[in-house]
TIPA-967178 format. One line per 2 residues: for each residue x, z, y of N, C-alpha, C. Coordinates in steps of 0.1 Angstrom, whole numbers. Layout:
% residues N
X Z Y X Z Y X Z Y ~ ...
END
This chain:
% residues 119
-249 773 -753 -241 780 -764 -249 791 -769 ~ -253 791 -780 -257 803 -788 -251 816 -785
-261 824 -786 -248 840 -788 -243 845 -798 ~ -244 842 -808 -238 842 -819 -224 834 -820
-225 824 -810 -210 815 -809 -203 819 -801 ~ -208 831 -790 -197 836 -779 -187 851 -788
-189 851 -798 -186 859 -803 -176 856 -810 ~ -177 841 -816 -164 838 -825 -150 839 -818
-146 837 -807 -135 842 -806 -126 852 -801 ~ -139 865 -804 -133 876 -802 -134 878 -822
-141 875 -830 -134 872 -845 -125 864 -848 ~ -122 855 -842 -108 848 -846 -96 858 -847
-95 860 -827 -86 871 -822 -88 883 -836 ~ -97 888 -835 -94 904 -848 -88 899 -856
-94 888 -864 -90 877 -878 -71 879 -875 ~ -67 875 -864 -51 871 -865 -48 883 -863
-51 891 -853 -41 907 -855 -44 911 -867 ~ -56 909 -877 -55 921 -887 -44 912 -900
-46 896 -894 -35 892 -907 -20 892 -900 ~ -17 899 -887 -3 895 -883 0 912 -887
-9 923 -886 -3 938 -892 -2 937 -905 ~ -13 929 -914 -9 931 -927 5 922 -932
3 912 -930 15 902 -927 30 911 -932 ~ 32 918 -917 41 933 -912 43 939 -919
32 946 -925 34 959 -937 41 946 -948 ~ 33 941 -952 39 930 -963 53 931 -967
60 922 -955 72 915 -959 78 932 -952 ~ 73 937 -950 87 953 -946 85 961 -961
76 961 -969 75 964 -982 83 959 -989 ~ 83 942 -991 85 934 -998 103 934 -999
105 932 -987 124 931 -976 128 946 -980 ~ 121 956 -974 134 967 -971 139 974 -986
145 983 -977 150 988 -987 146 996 -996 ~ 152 1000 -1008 142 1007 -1024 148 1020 -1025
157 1024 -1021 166 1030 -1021 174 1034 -1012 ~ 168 1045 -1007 171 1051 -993 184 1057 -998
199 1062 -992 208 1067 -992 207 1078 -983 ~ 223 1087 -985 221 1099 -978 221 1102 -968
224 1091 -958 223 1092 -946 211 1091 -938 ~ 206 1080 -948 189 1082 -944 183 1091 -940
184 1100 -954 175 1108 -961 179 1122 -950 ~ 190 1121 -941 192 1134 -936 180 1137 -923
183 1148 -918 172 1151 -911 174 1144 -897 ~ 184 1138 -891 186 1136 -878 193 1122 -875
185 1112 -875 189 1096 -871 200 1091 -868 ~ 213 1102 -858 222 1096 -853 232 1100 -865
232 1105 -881 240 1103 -891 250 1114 -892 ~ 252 1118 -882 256 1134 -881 251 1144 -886
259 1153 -899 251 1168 -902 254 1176 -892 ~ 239 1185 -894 235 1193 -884 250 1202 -881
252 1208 -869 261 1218 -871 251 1231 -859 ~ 258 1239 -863 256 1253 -854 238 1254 -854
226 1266 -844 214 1266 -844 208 1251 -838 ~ 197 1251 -842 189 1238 -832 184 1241 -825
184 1237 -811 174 1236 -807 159 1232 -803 ~ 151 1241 -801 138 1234 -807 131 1234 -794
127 1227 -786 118 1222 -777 103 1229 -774 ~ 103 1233 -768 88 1247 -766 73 1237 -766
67 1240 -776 55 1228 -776 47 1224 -764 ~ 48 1236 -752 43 1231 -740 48 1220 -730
61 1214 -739 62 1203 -734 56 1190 -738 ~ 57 1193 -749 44 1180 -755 31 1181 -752
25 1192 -745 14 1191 -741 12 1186 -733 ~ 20 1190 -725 21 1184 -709 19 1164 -709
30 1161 -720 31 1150 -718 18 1144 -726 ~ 15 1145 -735 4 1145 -742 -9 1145 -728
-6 1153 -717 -18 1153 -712 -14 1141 -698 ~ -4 1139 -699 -1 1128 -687 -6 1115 -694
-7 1117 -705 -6 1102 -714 -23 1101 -714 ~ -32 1113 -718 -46 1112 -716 -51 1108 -704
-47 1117 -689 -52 1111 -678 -49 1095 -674 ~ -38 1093 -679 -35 1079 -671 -42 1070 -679
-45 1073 -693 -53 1059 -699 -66 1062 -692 ~ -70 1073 -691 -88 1075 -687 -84 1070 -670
-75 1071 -661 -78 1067 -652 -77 1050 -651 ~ -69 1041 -661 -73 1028 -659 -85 1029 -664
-95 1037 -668 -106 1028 -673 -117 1024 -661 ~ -108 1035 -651 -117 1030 -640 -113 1018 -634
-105 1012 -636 -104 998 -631 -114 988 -634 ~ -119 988 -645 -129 980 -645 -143 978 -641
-144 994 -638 -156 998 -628 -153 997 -611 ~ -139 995 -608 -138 989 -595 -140 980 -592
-134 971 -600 -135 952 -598 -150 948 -601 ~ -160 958 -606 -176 951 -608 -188 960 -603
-180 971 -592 -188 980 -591 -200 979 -581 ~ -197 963 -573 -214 958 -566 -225 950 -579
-221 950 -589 -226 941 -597 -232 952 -602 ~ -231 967 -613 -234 978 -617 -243 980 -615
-244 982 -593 -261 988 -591 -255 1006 -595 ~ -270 1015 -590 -269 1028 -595 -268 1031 -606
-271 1023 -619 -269 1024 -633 -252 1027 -635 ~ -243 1021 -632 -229 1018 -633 -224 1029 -624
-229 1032 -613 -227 1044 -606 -231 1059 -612 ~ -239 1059 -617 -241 1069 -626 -231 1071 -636
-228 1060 -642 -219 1070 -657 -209 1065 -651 ~ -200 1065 -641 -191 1063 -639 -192 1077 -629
-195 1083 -623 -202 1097 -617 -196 1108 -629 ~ -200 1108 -638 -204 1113 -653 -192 1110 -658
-183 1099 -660 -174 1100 -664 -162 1109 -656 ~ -162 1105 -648 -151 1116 -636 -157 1129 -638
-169 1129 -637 -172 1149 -643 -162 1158 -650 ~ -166 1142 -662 -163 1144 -672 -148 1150 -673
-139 1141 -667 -125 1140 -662 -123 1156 -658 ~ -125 1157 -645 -128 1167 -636 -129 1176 -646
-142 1180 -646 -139 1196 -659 -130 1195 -668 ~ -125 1187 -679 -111 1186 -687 -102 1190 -677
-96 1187 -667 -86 1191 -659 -90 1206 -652 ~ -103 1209 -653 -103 1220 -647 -103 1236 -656
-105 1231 -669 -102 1236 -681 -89 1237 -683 ~ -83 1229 -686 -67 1230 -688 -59 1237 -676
-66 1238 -665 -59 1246 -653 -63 1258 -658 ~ -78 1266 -659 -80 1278 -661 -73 1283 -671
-71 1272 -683 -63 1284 -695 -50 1277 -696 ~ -42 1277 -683 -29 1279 -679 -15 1270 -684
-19 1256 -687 -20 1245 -698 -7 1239 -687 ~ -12 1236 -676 0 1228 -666 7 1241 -658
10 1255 -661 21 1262 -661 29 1257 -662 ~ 44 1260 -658 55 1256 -664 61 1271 -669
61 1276 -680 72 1286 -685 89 1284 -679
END
């Protein structure tokens, strides 16, 4: 097999997601609605006007989450440096070294300027 042919069906694959998102936008353009009403258009989904102050959520909780959501994807990436990590050799050990550094100081940063406090 050529290398140029091991490639076609990771273009196929792109090929169908990029026509099943456009696809999506398409007919939700095409279908919905033109004319939003006032219920829509209000600021709060469940259709109820606001009553009395709001409450407003202190941004350090989105950080927080925001930063659970960062570690956990960087720590699957180490899965695939587990399942091939006799195959690597010290090349694969190296930047996988480098990458946890990498890790490591972000979390050690975010500790020093007081990031996973809880107010």
């Amino acid at each position: 097999m050529a290398p140029s042919a091991e490639y076609v069906n990771i273009l196929i694959y792109l090929g169908v997601a990029l026509f099943i998102g456009v696809a999506a936008l398409a007919v939700g353009a095409l279908l919905g609605p033109k004319k939003p009403g006032r219920a829509k258009l209000m600021p709060y989904e469940s259709g109820n006007d606001p009553a009395g102050e709001v409450k407003r959520f202190p941004v350090h909780f989105y950080v927080v989450a925001m930063l659970f959501i960062l570690f956990d994807v960087e720590v699957a990436f180490l899965w695939p440096y587990a399942v091939s990590a006799g195959e690597l050799g010290l090349y694969g050990f190296l930047g996988v070294l480098g990458f946890t550094l990498l890790l490591l100081f972000g979390f050690l940063y975010e500790w020093w300027k007081g990031v996973m406090r809880w107010h």
